[in-house]
N, C-alpha and C positions, 0 to 999 in steps of 0.2 A: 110696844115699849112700856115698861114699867114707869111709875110718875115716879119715884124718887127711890133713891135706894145709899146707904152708907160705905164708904170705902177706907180701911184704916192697917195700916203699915201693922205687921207682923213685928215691928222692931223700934216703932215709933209710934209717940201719941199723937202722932199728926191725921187728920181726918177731912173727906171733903165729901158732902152731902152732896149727891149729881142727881140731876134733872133728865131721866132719859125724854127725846122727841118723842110725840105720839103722833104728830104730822109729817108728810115728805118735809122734809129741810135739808139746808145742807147741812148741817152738823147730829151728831147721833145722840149726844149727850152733853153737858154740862155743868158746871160749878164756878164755886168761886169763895175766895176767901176774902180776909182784907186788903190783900197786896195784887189782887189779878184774877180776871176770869179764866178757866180752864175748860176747854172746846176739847170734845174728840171727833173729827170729822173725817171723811173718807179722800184720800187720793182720788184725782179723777186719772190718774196716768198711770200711775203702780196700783198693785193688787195690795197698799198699807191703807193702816188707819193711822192718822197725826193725829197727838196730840199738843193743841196749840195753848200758848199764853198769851194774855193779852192785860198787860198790866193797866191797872184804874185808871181812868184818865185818857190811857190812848188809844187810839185808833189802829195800831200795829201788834198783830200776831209772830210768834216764835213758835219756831217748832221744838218742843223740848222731845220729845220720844216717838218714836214710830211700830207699830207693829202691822207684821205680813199677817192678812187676813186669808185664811188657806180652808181647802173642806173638812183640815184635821182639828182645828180649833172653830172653827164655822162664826158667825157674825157676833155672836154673842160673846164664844170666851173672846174675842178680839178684841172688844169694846171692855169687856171684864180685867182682860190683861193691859189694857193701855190705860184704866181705872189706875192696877198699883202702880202701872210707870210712872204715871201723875205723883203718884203719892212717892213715889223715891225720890222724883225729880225735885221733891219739894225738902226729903232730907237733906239730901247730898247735889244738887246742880251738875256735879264733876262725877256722877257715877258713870265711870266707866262702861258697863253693860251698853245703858239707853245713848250714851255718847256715840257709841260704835254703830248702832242700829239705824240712829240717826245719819253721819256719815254713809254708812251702807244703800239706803232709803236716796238721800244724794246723789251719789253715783248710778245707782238705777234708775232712777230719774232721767237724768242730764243724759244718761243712755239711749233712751228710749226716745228724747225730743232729737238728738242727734239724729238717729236712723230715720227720723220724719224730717228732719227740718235740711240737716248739710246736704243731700244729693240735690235740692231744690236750689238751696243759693249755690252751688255748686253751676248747676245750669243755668241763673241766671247769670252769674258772672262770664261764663263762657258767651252766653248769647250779647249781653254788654260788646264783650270785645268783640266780637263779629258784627255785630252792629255798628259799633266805634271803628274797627279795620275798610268797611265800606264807605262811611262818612271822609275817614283821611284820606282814602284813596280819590275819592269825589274833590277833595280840599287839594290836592296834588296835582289831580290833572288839570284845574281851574289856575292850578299856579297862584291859588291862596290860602296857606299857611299860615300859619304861629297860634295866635292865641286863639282866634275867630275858630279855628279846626278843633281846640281842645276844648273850648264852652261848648261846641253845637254840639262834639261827641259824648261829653259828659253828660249834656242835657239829655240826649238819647237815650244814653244808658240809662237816667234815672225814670224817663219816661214809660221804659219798657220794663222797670223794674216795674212799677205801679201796677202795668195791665198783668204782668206776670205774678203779683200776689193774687189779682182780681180773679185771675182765670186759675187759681191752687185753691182760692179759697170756694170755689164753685165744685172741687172735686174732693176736699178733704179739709175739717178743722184741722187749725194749727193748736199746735200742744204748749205755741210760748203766747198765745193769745196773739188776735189781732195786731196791737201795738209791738208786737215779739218780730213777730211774720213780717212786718212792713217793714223795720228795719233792718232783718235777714235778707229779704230779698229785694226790696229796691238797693241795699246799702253794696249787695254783693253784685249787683247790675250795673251798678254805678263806678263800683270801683274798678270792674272790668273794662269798661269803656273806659274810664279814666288813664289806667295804666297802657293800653292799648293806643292811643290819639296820643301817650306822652314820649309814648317810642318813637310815633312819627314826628311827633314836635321836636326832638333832638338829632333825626337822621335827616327829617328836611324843616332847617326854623325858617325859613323862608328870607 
């Protein structure tokens, strides 16, 4: 990576002096004005590079533009072209163009964590209810029902949510992180058992 290099709008005197990485990091490059730092860093889920804001003072990144990092344009014009998108983003906020890319960059995204993430809570919610269906059934033939059948079932479910992220997270990172995962899949373990034990709470309240 080059140590520093100038980037300035064809239609604007606006300019921002970037810092390319010379070390692994996660970001590629660099800058920053008065009003906010400017990050260009790589997607770890799409094949884009963001570029992020992070206004003085805080702690929180925006995504203002995105660009698809491809073998036609190769790592460098990528980082080169997400340079001027910086530098629009800074004329215009509401341009059009990086608006859409952005958006686009979104939906591909939320794409991609679907295909990994919904068949997974998908099966834990089923296993919930099957788990929850034999607990009621135990609670029925004991001839005790109501509430006591819907706590132990719920509890079940949430318990088998747990081992069932424990046991995805041993075969595949998740793509909404840790804290993403745990609430996909115990939440959708949970709520299967839950909906499940309430059908029986209402066919038998005891």
């Amino acid at each position: 990576m080059t140590a520093t290099d100038d980037t300035e709008s064809e239609t604007s005197s606006t300019y921002l002096i970037w810092e390319d990485a010379e070390n692994e990091t996660w970001w590629l490059s660099r800058s920053h004005d008065d009003e906010a730092a400017y990050i260009i860093a790589p997607d770890s889920i799409t094949k884009h590079l963001l570029v992020l804001r992070q206004p003085t003072g805080s702690r929180r990144f925006k995504v203002i533009a995105t660009v698809h990092s491809n073998q036609a344009n190769g790592l460098s014009g990528a980082i080169a072209e997400a340079k001027r998108d910086a530098i629009k983003w800074i004329g215009d906020p509401k341009f059009a163009p990086i608006k859409s890319s952005v958006r686009a960059w979104r939906a591909q995204r939320w794409t991609k964590i679907a295909l990994r993430e919904v068949p997974l809570a998908l099966i834990s919610s089923l296993i919930g209810c099957v788990l929850a269906f034999f607990v009621a059934a135990f609670f029925i033939m004991t001839e005790v029902t109501g509430w006591p059948m819907v706590l132990v079932g719920t509890l079940l479910g949430l318990s088998s949510g747990w081992l069932l992220k424990w046991a995805a997270d041993r075969k595949f990172t998740s793509l909404m992180g840790p804290f993403g995962r745990f609430v996909t899949v115990t939440g959708s373990a949970t709520l299967g058992a839950f909906l499940t034990v309430s059908v029986f709470f209402v066919l038998f309240p005891g």
